[in-house]
N, C-alpha and C positions, 0 to 999 in steps of 0.2 A: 382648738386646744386639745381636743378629745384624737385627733388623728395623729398628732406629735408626741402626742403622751403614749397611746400605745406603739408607735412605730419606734419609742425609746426601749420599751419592755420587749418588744421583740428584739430589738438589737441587743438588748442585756440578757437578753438567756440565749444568742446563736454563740457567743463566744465559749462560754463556759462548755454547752453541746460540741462545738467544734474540737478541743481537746478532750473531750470524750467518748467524741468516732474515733480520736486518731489512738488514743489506747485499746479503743477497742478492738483495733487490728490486732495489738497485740497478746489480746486475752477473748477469742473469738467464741469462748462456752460462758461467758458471765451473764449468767440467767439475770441480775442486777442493772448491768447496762441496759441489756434489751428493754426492760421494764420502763427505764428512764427516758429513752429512745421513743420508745410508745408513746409518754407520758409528755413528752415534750413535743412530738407531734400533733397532741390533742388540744395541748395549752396554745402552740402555734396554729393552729386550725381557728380557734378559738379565736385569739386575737386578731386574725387576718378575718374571720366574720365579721368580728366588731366594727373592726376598719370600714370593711365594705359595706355596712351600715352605716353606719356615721358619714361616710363621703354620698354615700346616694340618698340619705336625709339633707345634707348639706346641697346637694349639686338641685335636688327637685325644689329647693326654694329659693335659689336665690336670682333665676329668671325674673320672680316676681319684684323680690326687694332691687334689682337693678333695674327693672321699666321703671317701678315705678318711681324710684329716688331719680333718676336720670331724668325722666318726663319734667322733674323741678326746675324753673328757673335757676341758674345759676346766681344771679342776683335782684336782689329785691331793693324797691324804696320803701325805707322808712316812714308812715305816715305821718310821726310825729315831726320829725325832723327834715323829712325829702331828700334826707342821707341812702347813699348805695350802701346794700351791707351785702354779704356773701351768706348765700343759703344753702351750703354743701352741709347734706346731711352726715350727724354719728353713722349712720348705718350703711351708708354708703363707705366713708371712712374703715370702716369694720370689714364690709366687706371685701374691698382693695385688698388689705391687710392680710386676711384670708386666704385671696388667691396670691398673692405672692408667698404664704408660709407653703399655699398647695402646689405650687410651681419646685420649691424646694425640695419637695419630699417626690418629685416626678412625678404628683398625680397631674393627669390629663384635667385641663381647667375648661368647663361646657362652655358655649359660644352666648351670651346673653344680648 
């Protein structure tokens, strides 16, 4: 959620930036723009940190949670019943889910 959310806020401050170089061409002493220029470098710096946290917290754990969901039997008997039930874990689910948002955004998805 946290890498979709900021790669929204990046995308929502390059446009407004973008027609703000292109005037800048046409007013190239605006002591005003350059400030903004700066300012939006730092914010962008910033958010493209955050990112790169957020995915290397995310990519260093989920080795763990895919051994170990996957190590699970796929189905289980019921003791009471001796009914087959499916034991696909939430977390597993979650994390599928995951790597397909991080598939969409072109992050590189580690080998588990």
């Amino acid at each position: 959620g946290a890498l979709y959310w900021v790669r929204g806020l990046i995308d929502r401050i390059q446009e407004p930036m973008a027609k703000l170089q292109a005037m800048m061409k046409l007013m190239p002493d605006a002591d005003e723009a350059r400030e903004v220029t700066r300012q939006h470098g730092a914010v962008l710096a910033a958010l493209r940190d955050f990112e790169g946290e957020q995915y290397a917290r995310w990519a260093a754990g989920v080795d763990v949670v895919a051994y170990e969901k996957l190590k699970q039997p796929l189905l289980v008997r019921d003791p009471a019943t001796s009914l087959l039930t499916v034991n696909f874990d939430p977390a597993l689910v979650r994390l599928l889910r995951e790597v397909r948002y991080l598939v969409r955004l072109g992050k590189e998805v580690p080998r588990a």
